[in-house]
C-alpha positions in Angstrom: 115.8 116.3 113.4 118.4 113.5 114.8 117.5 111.8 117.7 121.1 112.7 119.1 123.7 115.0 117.4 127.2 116.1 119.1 129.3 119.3 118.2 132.3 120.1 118.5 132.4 117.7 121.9 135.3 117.3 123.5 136.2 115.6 127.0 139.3 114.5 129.0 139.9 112.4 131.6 143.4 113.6 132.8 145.8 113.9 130.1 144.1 111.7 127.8 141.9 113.5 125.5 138.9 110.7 124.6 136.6 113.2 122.7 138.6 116.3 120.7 135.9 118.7 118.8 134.4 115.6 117.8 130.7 115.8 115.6 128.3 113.0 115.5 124.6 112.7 114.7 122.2 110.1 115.1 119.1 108.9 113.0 115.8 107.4 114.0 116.1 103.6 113.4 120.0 103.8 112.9 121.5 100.5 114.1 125.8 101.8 114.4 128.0 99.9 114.8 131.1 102.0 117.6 134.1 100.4 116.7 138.4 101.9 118.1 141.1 100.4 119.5 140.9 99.1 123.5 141.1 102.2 125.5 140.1 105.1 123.0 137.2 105.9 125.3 134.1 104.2 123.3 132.3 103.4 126.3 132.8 106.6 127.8 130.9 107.9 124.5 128.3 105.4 125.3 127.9 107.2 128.9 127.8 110.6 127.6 124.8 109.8 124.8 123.2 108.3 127.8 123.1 111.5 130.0 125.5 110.0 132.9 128.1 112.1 131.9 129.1 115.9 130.9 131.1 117.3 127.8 134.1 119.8 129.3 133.3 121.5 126.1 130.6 121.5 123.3 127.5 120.7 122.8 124.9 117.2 122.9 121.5 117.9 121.4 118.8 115.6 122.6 115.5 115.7 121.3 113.0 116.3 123.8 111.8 113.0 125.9 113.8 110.9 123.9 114.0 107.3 126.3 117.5 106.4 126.1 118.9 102.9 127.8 122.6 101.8 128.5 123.9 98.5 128.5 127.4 98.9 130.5 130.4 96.4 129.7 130.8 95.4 133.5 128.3 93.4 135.3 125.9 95.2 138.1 127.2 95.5 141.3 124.2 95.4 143.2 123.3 91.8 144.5 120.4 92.3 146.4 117.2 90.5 145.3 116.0 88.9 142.9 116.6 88.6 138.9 112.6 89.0 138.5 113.6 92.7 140.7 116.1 93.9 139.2 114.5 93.4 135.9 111.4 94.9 136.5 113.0 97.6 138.4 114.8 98.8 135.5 111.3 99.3 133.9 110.4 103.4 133.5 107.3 104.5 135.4 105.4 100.8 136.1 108.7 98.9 137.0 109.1 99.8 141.1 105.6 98.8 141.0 106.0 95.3 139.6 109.0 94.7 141.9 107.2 95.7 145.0 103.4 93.6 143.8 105.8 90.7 143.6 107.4 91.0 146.9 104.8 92.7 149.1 102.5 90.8 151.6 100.1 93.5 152.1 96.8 92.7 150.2 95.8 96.4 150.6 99.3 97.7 148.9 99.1 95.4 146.2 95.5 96.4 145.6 96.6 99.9 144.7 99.8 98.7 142.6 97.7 96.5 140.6 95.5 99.3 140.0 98.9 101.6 139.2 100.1 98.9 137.0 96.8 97.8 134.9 96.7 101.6 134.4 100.3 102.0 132.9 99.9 98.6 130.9 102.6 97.0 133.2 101.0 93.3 132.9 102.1 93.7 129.2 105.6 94.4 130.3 105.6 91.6 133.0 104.7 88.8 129.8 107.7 90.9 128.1 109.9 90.4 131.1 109.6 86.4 131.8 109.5 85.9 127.5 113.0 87.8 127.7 114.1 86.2 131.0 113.0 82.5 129.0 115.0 83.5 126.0 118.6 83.8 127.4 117.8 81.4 129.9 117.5 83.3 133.4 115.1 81.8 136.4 112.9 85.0 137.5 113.2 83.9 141.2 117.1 83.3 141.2 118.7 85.5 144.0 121.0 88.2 142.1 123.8 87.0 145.2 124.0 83.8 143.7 124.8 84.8 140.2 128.7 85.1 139.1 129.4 88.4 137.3 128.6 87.0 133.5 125.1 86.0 134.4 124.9 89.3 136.1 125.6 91.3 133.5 122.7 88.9 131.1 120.3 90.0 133.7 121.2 93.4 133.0 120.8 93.1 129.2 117.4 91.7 130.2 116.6 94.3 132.1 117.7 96.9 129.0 115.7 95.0 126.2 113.1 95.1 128.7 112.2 98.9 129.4 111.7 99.0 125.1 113.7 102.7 125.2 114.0 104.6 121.6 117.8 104.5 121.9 119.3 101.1 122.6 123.1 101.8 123.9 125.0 98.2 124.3 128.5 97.9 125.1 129.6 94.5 123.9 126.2 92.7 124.5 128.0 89.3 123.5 130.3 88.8 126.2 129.2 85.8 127.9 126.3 85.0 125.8 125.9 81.8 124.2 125.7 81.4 120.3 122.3 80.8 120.3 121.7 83.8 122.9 123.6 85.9 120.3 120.9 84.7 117.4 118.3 85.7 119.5 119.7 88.8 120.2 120.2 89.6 116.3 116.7 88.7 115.7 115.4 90.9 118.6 117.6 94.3 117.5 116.0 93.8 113.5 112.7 93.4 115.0 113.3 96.2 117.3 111.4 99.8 116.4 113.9 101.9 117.8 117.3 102.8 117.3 120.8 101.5 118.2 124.3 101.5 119.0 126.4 98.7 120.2 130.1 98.0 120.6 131.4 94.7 119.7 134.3 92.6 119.1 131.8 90.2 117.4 132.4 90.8 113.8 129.4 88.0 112.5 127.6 90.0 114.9 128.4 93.3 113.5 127.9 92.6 109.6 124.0 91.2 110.6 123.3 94.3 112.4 124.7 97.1 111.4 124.0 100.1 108.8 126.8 101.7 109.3 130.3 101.6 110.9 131.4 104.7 113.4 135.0 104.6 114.1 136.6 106.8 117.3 139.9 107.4 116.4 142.4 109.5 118.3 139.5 111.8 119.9 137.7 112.1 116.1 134.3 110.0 114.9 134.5 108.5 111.1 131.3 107.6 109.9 131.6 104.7 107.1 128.3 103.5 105.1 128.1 99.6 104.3 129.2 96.8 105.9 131.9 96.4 108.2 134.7 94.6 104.8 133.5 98.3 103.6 134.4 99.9 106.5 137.8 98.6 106.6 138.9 99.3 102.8 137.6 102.7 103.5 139.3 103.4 106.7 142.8 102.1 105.2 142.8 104.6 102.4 141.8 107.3 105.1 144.5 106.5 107.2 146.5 106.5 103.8 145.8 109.5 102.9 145.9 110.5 106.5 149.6 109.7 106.3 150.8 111.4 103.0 149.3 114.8 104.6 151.5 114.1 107.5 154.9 113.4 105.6 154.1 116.9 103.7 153.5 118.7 106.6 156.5 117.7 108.3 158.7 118.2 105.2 157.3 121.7 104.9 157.7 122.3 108.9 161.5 120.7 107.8 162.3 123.5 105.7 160.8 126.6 107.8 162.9 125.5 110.7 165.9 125.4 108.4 164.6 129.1 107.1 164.4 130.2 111.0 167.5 128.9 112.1 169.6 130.9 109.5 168.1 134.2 111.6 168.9 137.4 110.3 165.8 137.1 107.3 163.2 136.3 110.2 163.9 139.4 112.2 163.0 141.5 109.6 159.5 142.9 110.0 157.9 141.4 106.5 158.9 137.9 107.7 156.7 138.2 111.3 153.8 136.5 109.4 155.9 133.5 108.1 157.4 133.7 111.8 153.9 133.3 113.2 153.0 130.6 110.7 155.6 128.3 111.6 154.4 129.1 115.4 151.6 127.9 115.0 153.1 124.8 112.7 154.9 124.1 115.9 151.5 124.2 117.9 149.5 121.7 115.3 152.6 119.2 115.3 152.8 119.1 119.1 149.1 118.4 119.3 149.3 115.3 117.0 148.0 112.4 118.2 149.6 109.4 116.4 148.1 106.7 115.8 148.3 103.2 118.6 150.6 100.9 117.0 149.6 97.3 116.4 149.9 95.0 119.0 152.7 92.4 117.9 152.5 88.9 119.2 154.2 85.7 118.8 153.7 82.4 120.5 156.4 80.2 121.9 156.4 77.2 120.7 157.9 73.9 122.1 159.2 70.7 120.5 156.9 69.4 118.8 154.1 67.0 120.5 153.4 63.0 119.1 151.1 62.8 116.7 148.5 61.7 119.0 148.4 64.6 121.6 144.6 63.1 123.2 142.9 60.2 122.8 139.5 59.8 124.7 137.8 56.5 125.9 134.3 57.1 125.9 133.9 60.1 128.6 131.2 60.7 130.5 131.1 63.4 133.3 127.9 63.4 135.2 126.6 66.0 137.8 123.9 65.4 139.9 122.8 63.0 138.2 122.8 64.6 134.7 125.0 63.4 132.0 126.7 66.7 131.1 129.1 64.7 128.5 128.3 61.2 127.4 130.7 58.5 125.9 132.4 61.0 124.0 135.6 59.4 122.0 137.6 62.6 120.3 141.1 61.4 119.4 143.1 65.2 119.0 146.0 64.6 116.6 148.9 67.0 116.3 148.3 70.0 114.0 144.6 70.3 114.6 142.8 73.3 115.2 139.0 73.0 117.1 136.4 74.8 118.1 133.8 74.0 120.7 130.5 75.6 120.9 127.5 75.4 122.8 125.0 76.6 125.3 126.5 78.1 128.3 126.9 75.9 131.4 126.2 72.9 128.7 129.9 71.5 129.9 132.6 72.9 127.4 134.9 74.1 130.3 134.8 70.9 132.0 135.3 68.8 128.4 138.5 71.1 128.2 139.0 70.3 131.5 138.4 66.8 131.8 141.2 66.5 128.4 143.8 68.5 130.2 143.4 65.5 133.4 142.5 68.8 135.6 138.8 67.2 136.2 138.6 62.9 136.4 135.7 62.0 134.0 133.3 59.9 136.2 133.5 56.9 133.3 136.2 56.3 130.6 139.4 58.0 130.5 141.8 59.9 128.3 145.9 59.4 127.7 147.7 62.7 126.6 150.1 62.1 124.2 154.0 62.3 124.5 155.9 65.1 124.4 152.4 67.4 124.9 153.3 71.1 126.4 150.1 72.8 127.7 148.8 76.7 127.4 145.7 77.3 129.2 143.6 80.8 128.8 141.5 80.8 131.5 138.2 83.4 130.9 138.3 84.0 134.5 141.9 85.0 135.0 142.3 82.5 137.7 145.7 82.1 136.7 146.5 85.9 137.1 147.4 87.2 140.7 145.7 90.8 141.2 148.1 92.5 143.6 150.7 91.8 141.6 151.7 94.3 138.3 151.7 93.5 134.6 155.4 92.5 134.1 155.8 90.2 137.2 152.7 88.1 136.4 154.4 87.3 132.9 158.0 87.4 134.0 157.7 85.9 137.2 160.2 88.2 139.4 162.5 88.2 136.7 163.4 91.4 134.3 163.5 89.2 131.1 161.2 86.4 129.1 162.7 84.2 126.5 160.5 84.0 123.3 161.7 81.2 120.5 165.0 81.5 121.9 165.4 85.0 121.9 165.6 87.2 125.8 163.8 90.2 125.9 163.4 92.9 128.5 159.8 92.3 129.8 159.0 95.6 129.5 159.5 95.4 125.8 157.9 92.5 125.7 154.6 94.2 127.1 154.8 97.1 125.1 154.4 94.7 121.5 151.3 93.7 124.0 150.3 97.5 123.7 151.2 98.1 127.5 152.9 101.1 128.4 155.9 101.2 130.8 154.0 102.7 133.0 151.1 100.7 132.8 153.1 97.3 132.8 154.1 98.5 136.5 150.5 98.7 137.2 148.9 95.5 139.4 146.3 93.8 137.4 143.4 94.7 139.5 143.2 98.5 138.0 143.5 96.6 134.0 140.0 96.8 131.9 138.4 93.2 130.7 140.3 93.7 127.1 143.6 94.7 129.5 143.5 91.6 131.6 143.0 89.6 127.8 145.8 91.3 126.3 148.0 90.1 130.1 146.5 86.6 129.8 147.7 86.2 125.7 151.3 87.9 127.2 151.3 85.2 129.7 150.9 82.2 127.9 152.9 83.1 124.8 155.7 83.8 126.8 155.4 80.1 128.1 157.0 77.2 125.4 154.0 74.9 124.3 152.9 72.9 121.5 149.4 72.8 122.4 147.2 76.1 123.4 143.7 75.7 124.9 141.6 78.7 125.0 138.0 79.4 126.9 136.7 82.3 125.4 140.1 84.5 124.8 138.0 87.1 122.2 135.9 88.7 124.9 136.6 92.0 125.1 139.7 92.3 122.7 139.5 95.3 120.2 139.1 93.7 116.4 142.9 94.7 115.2 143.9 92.2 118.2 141.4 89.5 117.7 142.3 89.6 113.9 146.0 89.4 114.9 145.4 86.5 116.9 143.2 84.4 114.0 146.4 84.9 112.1 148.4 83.4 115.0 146.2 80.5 115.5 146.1 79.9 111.7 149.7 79.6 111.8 150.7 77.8 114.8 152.4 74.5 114.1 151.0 72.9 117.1 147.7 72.2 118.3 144.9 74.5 119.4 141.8 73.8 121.3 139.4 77.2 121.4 135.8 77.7 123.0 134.3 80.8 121.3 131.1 82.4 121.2 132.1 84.1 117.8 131.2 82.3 114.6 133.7 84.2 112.5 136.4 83.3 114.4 135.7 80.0 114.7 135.4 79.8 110.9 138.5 81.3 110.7 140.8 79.3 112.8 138.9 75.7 112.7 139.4 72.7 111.2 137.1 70.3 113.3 134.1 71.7 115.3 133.0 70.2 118.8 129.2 71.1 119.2 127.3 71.1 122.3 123.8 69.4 121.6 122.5 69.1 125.2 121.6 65.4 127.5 125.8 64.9 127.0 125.5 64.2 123.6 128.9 66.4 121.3 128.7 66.1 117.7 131.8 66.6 115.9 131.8 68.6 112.4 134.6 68.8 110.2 135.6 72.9 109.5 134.1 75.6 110.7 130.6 77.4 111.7 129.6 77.5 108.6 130.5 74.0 108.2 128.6 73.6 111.3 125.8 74.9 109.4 125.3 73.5 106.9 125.8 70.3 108.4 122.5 71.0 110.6 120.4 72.3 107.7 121.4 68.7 105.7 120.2 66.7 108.3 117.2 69.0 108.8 117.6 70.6 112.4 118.0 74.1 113.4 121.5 75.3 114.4 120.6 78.0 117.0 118.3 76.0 118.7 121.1 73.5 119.0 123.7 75.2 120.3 121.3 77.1 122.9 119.2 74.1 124.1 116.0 75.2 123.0 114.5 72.0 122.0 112.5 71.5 124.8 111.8 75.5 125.3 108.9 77.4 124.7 109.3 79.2 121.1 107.6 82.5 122.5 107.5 85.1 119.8 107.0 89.1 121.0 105.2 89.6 123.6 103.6 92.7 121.6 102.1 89.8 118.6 98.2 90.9 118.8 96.4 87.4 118.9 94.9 85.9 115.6 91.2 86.4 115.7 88.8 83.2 115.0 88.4 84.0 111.2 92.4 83.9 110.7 92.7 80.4 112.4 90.0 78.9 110.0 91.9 80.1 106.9 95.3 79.2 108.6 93.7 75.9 109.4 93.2 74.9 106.1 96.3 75.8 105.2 98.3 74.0 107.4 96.4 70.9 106.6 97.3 71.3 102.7 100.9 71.9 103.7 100.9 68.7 106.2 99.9 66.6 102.9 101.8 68.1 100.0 104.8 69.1 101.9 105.6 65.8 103.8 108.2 64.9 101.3 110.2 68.5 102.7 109.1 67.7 106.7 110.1 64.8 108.2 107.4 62.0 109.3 107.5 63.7 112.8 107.4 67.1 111.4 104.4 66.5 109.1 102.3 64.4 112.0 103.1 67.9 114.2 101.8 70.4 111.8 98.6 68.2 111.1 98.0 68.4 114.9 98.8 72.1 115.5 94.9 73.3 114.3 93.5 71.2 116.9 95.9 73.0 119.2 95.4 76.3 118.6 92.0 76.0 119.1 92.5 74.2 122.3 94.9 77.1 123.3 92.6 80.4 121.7 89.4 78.5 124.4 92.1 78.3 127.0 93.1 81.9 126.9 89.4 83.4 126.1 88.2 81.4 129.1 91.3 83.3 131.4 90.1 86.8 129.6 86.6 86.2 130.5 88.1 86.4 133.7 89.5 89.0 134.0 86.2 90.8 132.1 84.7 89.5 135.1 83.8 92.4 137.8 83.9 90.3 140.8 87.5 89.2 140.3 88.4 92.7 142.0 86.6 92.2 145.0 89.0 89.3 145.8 91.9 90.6 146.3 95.4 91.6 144.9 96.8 88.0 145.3 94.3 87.0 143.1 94.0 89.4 140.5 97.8 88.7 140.1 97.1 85.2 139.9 94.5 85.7 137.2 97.2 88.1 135.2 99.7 85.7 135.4 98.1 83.0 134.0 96.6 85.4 131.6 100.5 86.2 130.1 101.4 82.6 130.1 98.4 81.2 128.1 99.6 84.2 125.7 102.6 82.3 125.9 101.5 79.1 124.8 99.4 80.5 122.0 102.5 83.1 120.6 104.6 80.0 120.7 102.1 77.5 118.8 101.7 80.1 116.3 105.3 80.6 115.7 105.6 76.8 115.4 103.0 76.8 113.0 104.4 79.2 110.7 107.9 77.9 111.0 106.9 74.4 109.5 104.4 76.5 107.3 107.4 78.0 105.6 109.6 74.9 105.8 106.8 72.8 103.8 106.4 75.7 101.1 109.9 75.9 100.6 
């Protein structure tokens, strides 16, 4: 039996029918991919599987108990406490009773809820909870009130990957995550047991995960096998073949309106069937939904630039007293095309910044060439004014734009934007995220330039878009500047890659991210752990690893100390002198932990008090910690000197 199967499900909001008689199952340890244009109601689908809303008609069949957790698009709302509470409070049955041990005062109420919790196994999913919160990079005792929406929404996902339902629901779990967050995240949905469905825009993201591709189209569900190139050759010669049955249906509805209008044959009584047929021909033609027509975008471009359009002087920005971007020289010559990647909050915006003489670099300096014209896409919409609607934010007052020379109305200028009339009346503060994206590309293409700079323009942007916009930015004359967190489009557009390696340090990589790859995996260093300033991090591994017993470590020993001598010529000198010292460190961290355990074997520890059986747990989870983490380094340079 599926975990979740729809019939015949349909649901409205309005006039706009998101679900019509639409059928969907879904298998144990499916991973599905949701993909449709902005709009056609794929996170309303997401709501429904998850219970928090109703079918008007139809039926969802959920199998009984089945523990089902939804990742929504937009951040939480709720600021109150802390990201350690709102975490553990999304936590079935032991998670109020985490949140309250943590923040109660009363030794006698946190006697009882760290009886409740030992009970329910909730020190096991307090380890889970800071390993998760240590992997994307979120202090456990920030206040939520202090967080800006993006980080928000990653406590959120936290708090999602955290519960460990059976059904996994995540609506675009990329926006605002760094690369290397999105690696981890890959790695934690294969390891994960249970099932899944995500929306993305992320297409690297999607081909890693996903068995197979489920389309909503025009209120229907098309489910496609493969990966996602398969998904789109298969989809084309649907909505092929989609199209020829059209043309013959209204060829044949053509002629039986000729038939009807010549009159005097249909009022005879052995016509009334072909009468009724073309009825109800009328009826099915009416009902058609057609298909959302591609948006259609072209920038303006502006004389062209020098050929030098910026030329650094050994930057450096530093914030309280860290070097977030040290002596860095780029010279930007007319015609390139760059991505910049990195860790969030590593400094990208303020590089971008800092070129564009928005932000003074606090050493060095940088001259902008001559002739240079400026497009900015701001991820934060600063530039858009809320109150105001659609059209006046990109005309300005005015009813036309002027595009390459050419005035159009702005309304049609908005609709090649795929914004009604209607909804280019609307003021920006009612638009979705991939709305206010579609407004912010309207904005700036509108605007002459020779150089566009972009901070993360693919968030929330269906994939016909973002594929229309690789094609712009592949053939744009000028010169482009683009911070992304997705790989794919960065090795689509790029010709030169700025990375992010942390302490101010920006290596420069000619191509793309695969470039970027391999470039890494030459000089011997791992990628992800670059470009998410891990270095210096903890590698904890699951939280639900079982600890090697004493026999295991012997043999593993041994191993490791055969590998440090044959395989030195595959480590590096530093590598090698590691893996001969990680035995000896193991063992040193197994005695650490078995000393904490013997502690917590230890009767009397419950006569002291909840404060200090929490104590005692919490060290307990860390020295796991340690020892998950050693073992993971172990087998990583393992593998590395077998290769």
């Amino acid at each position: 039996m599926a975990l979740l199967t729809l019939m015949k499900g349909s649901l409205a909001y309005g006039d706009d029918a998101l679900l019509s008689e639409a059928d969907f199952a879904l298998e144990e340890g499916e991973r599905v991919c949701l993909v449709g244009r902005n709009g056609t109601g794929k996170s309303t689908l997401l709501r429904l599987l998850a219970g928090e809303i109703e079918l008007d008609q139809g039926r969802l069949i959920v199998r009984d108990g089945l523990r089902v957790q939804r990742l929504a698009q937009d951040p939480p709302q709720d600021s109150s406490g802390t990201v350690y509470g709102m975490v553990a409070r999304g936590i079935e049955v032991v998670g109020e009773a985490l949140a309250r041990f943590k923040e109660s005062t009363d030794p006698e109420e946190q006697e009882k809820l760290a009886s409740f919790i030992e009970h329910h196994d909730g020190w096991r999913k307090e380890a889970l909870i800071y390993k998760i919160l240590n992997k994307i990079d979120l202090d456990p005792e920030l206040p939520l009130a202090t967080l800006s929406g993006g980080w928000r929404r990653k406590v959120a996902l936290a708090a999602a990957l955290a519960n460990e339902p059976q059904v996994l629901l995540l609506d675009e779990p990329t926006n605002h995550l760094d690369i290397g967050t999105i690696a981890w995240l890959e790695e934690y949905i294969k390891g994960f047991k249970g099932t899944c469905i995500f929306i993305t825009h992320d297409r690297a993201f999607a081909d890693n995960l996903a068995s197979r591709i489920v389309e909503l189209d025009r209120g229907k569900l098309y489910s496609y096998p493969g990966a996602f190139d398969d998904y789109l050759r298969l989809r084309d010669e649907r909505l092929r073949l989609e199209e020829l049955e059209r043309q013959n249906f209204d060829r044949v509805l053509a002629e039986e309106e000729a038939w009807i209008r010549r009159g005097v044959k249909a009022r005879l009584a052995r016509n009334e069937g072909r009468v009724r047929n073309l009825e109800a021909m009328r009826a099915e033609r009416a009902a058609r939904r057609d298909r959302q027509g591609r948006a259609i975008m072209q920038i303006s471009e502006a004389d062209r630039s020098g050929n030098i359009v910026f030329e650094a002087q050994n930057i450096t920005v530093t914030y309280e007293g860290q070097d977030i971007i040290k002596d860095f020289a780029p010279t930007v010559m007319r015609g390139d095309r760059i991505g910049i990647v990195g860790p969030n909050g590593a400094g990208k915006t303020t590089l971008i910044k800092v070129l564009m003489d928005l932000i003074k670099p606090t050493h060095g300096y940088v001259r902008i060439g001559t002739n240079v014209q400026i497009q900015y896409f701001d991820q934060y919409h600063e530039q858009l004014f809320l109150d105001k609607s659609v059209a006046d934010n990109v005309a300005e007052g005015k009813s036309d734009v002027t595009i390459n020379g050419k005035t159009v109305h702005v309304l049609s200028y908005l609709k090649n934007f795929l914004f009604t009339a209607r909804r280019a009346r609307s003021p920006v503060k009612v638009l979705s995220g991939g709305e206010k994206n579609r407004l912010m590309l309207a904005r700036i293409f509108a605007r002459p330039c020779n150089v566009l700079i972009m901070d993360e323009p693919t968030n929330d942007l269906d994939l016909e878009t973002l594929d229309l916009l690789e094609e712009l930015l592949q053939n744009f004359p000028g010169t482009v500047l683009v911070i992304s967190h997705d790989r794919r489009f960065i090795d689509h557009f790029a010709t030169e890659t700025w990375v992010f390696e942390g302490h101010g340090h920006i290596e420069t990589v000619v191509g793309g991210w695969k470039d970027v790859e391999d470039f890494y995996r030459r000089t011997g260093r791992n990628v992800t752990e670059v470009v998410s300033n891990t270095q210096d991090k903890e590698k904890a591994e699951s939280s639900a690893k079982e600890p090697k017993g004493s026999a295991d470590s012997g043999a593993q020993k041994s191993d490791a100390s055969a590998a440090a001598s044959n395989g030195k010529k595959k480590l590096s000198f530093t590598e090698a002198h590691e893996l001969e010292l990680l035995p000896e460190k193991v063992e040193q961290q197994e005695s650490a932990l078995a000393q904490v355990d013997a502690m917590i074997a230890d009767p009397s520890l419950y006569t002291k008090g909840a404060e200090e059986i929490k104590k005692i747990q919490q060290q307990r989870a860390a020295e796991q910690a340690k020892l998950d983490a050693l073992y993971a380094r172990w087998e990583e340079l393992m593998a590395k000197a077998e290769d």
